[in-house]
C-alpha positions in Angstrom: -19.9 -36.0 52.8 -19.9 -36.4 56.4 -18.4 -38.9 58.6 -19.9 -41.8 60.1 -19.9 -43.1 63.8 -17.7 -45.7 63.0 -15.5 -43.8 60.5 -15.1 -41.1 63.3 -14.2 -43.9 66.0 -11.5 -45.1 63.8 -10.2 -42.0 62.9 -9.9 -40.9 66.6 -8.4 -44.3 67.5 -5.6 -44.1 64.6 -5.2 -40.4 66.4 -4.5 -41.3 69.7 -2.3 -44.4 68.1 0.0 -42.2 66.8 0.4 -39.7 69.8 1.2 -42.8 72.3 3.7 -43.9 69.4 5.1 -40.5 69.1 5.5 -40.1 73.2 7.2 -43.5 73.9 9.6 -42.9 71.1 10.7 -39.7 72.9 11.9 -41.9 76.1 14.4 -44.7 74.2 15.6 -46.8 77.2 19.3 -47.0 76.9 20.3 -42.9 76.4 22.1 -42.3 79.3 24.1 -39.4 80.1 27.4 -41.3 80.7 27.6 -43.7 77.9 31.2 -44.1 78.9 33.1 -44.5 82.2 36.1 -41.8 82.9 38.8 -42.6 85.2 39.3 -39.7 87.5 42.2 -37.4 86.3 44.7 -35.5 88.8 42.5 -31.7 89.3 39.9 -30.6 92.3 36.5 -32.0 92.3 34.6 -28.9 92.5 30.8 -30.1 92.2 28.9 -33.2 91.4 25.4 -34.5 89.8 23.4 -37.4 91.0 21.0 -38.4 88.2 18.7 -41.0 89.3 17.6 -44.0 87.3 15.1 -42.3 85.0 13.0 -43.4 81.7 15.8 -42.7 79.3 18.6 -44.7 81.6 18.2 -47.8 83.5 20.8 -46.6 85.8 21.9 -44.2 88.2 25.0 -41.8 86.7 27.3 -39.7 88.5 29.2 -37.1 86.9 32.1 -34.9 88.7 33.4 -31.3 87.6 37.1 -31.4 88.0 39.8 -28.4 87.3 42.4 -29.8 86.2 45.9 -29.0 86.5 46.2 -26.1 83.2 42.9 -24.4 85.1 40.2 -26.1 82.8 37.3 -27.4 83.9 36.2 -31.0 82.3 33.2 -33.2 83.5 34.2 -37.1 84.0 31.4 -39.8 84.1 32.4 -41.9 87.4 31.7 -45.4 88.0 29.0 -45.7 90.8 30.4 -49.7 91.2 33.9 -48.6 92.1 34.7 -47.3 95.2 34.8 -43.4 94.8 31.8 -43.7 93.1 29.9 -45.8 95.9 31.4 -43.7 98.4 29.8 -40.3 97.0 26.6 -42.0 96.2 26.8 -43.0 100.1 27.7 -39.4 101.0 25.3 -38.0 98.9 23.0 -40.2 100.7 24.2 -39.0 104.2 23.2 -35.4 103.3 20.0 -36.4 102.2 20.8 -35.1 98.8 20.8 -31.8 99.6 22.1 -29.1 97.1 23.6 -26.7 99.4 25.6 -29.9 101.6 27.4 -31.2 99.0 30.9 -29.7 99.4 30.8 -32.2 102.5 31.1 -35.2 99.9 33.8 -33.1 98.0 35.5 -32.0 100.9 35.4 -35.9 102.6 36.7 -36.8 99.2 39.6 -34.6 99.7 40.7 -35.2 103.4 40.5 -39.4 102.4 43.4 -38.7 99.6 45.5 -36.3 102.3 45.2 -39.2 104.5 46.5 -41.6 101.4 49.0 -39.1 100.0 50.5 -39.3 103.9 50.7 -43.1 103.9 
């Protein structure tokens, strides 16, 4: 019992159906990292991630590391429309997002709440 030309070329079309079905549902618009907004806590920013809009999230995320006061480390989800968030998104931009230049963001972050805590 073999396969006709037409029974082949429908067979190979359901096929390749399926694996386009089965790729697209692996990149769901709307799975972000940050589903929810933190407000920064009292602690040391000690790094932070840029991730770029991207097929899973329709927008950009910024997430800090912060050791808080009892020594723990927690990650917060920052808002990139308030103004920390724009202002590391800005800084990150000044360094030309460069890995090994971003305690300059951190370390502007710092000296701008001295000069607040001084006020």
């Amino acid at each position: 019992m073999g396969l006709s030309q037409r029974n082949c070329a429908l067979l190979l079309a359901v096929v390749v159906a399926v694996c386009i079905e089965r790729y697209e549902a692996q990149h769901v618009m709307g799975r972000c990292l940050c589903p929810n907004m933190g407000k920064i806590i009292k602690g040391n920013i000690t790094d932070f991630q840029v991730y770029e809009k991207w097929a899973g999230c329709d927008k950009t995320e910024l997430i800090v590391t912060v050791n808080t006061l009892n020594n723990s480390t927690v990650q917060i989800c920052l808002n990139t429309q308030r103004r920390i968030g724009i202002a590391f998104l800005k800084c990150w931009d000044r360094v030309n997002r460069d890995e090994s230049r971003k305690m300059e963001c951190i370390e502007r972050k710092r000296r701008a709440e001295d000069r607040t805590s001084e006020d």
